[in-house]
C-alpha atoms as an extended CHARMM CRD file, in Angstrom:
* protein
*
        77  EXT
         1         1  UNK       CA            -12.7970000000        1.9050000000       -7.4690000000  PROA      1               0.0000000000
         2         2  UNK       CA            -10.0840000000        0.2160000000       -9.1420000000  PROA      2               0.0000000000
         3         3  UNK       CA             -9.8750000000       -3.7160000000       -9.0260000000  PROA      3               0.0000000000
         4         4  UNK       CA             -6.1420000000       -3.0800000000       -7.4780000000  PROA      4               0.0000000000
         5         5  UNK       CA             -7.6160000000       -0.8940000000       -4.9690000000  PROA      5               0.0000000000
         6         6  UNK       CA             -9.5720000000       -2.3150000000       -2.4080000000  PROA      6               0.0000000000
         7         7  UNK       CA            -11.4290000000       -1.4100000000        0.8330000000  PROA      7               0.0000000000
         8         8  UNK       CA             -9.8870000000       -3.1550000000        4.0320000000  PROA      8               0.0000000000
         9         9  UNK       CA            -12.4680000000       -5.5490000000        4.2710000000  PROA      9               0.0000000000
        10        10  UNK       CA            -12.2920000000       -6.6880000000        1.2690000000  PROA      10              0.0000000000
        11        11  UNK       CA             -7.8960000000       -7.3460000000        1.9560000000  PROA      11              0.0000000000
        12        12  UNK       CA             -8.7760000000      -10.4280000000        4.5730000000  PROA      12              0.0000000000
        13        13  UNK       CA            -10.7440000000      -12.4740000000        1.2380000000  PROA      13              0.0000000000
        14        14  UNK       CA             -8.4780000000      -11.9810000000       -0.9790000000  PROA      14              0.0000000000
        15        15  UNK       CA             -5.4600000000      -12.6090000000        1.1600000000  PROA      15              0.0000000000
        16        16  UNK       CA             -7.0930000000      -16.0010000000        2.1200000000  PROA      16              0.0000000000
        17        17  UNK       CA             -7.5310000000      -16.8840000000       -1.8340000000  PROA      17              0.0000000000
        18        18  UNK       CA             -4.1590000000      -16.0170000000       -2.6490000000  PROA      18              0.0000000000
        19        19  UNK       CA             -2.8910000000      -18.3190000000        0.2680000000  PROA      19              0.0000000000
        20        20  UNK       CA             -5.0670000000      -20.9790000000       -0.9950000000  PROA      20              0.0000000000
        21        21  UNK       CA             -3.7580000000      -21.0560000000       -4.6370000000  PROA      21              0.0000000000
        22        22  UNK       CA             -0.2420000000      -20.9320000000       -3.1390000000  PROA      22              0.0000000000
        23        23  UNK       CA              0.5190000000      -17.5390000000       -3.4830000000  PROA      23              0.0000000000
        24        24  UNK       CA              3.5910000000      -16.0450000000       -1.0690000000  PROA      24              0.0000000000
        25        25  UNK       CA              2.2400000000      -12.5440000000        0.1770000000  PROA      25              0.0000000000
        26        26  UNK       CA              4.1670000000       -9.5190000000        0.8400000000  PROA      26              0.0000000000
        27        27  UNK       CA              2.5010000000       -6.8630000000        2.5400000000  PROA      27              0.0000000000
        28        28  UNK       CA              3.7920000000       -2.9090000000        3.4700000000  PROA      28              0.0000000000
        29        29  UNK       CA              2.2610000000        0.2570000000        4.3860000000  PROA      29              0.0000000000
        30        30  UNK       CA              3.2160000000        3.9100000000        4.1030000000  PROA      30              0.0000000000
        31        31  UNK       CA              2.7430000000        7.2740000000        3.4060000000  PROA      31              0.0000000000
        32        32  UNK       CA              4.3470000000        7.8330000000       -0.4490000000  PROA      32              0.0000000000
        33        33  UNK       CA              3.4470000000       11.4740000000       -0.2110000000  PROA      33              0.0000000000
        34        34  UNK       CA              5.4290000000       12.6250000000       -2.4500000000  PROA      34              0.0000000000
        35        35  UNK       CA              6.4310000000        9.5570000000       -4.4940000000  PROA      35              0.0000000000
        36        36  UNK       CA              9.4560000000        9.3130000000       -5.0850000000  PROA      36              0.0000000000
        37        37  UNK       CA             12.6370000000        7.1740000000       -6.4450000000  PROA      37              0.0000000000
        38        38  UNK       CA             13.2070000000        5.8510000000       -3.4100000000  PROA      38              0.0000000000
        39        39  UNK       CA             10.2520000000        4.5790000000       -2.6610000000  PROA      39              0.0000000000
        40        40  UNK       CA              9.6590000000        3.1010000000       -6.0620000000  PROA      40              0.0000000000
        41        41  UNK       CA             13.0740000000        0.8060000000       -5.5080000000  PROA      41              0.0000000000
        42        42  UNK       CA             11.6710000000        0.1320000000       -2.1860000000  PROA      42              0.0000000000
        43        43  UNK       CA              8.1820000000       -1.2040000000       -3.4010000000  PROA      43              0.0000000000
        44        44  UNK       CA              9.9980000000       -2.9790000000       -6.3100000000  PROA      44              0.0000000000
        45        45  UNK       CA             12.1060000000       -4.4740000000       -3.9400000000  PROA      45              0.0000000000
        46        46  UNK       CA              9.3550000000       -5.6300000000       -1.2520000000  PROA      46              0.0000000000
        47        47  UNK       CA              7.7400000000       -7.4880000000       -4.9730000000  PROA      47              0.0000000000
        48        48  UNK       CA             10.0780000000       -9.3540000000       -5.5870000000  PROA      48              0.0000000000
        49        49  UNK       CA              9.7190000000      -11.2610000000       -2.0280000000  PROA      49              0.0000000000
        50        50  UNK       CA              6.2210000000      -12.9090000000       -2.9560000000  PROA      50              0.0000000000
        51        51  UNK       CA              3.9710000000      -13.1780000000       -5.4680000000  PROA      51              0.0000000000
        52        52  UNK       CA              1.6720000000      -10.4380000000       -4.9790000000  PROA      52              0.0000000000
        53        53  UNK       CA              2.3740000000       -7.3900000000       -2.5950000000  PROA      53              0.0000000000
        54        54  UNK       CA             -0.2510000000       -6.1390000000       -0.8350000000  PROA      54              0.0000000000
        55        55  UNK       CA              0.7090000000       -2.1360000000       -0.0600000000  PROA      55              0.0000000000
        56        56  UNK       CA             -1.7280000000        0.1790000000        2.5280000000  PROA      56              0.0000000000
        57        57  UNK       CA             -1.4640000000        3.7830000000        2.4800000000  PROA      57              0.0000000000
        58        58  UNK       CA             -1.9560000000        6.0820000000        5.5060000000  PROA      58              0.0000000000
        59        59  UNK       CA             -4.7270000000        8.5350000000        5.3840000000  PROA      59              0.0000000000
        60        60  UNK       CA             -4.5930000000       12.5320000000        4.8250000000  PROA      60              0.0000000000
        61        61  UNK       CA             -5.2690000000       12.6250000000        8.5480000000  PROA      61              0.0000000000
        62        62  UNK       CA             -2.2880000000       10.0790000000        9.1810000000  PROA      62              0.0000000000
        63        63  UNK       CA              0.3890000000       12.1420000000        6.8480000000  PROA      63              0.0000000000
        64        64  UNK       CA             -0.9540000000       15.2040000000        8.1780000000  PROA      64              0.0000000000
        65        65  UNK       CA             -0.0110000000       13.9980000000       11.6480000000  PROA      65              0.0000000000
        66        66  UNK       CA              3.2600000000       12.6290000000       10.8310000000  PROA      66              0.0000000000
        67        67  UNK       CA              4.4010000000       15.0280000000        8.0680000000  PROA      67              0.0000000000
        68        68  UNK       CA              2.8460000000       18.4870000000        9.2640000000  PROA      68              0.0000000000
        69        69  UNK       CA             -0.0200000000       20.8150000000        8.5270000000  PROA      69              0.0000000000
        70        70  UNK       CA              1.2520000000       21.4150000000        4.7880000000  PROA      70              0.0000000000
        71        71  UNK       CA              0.6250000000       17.3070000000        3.3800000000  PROA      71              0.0000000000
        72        72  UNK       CA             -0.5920000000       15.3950000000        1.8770000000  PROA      72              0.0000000000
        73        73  UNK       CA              0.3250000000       17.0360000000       -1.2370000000  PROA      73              0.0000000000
        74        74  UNK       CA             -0.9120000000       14.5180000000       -3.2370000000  PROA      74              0.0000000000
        75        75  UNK       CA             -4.6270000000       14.1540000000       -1.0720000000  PROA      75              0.0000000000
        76        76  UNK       CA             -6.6500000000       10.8180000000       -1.0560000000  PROA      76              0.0000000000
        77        77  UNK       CA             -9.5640000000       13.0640000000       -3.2800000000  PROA      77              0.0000000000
């Protein structure tokens, strides 16, 4: 797994570092399924409010619930 992507339990650590060092945190969640421009200005925008942002992405069973039996497109796989 990618150093940028981390398990939940693993958020709570580095959160508290972060905080310790003096770090503002932003944090979001969605479903970006299908990225798009919109939510790339949105994310770029929620970065510039802290010094690290901290984004969680719903599930395939989450989008699947909200969006309808045809997503995610793009699948966590």
């Amino acid at each position: 797994m990618s150093p940028k992507i981390v398990e939940l339990e693993q958020v709570s650590h580095r959160c508290d570092k972060l905080r310790a060092d003096g770090k503002r945190l932003v944090a979001t969640n969605g479903c970006f399924d299908l990225l798009h421009a919109g939510h790339v200005r949105y994310l770029q925008a929620a970065r510039t409010l802290g010094d690290f942002l901290a984004i969680g992405l719903n599930g395939d069973n989450s989008v699947r619930e909200l969006k309808g039996s045809g997503r995610p497109v793009t699948t966590e796989s």
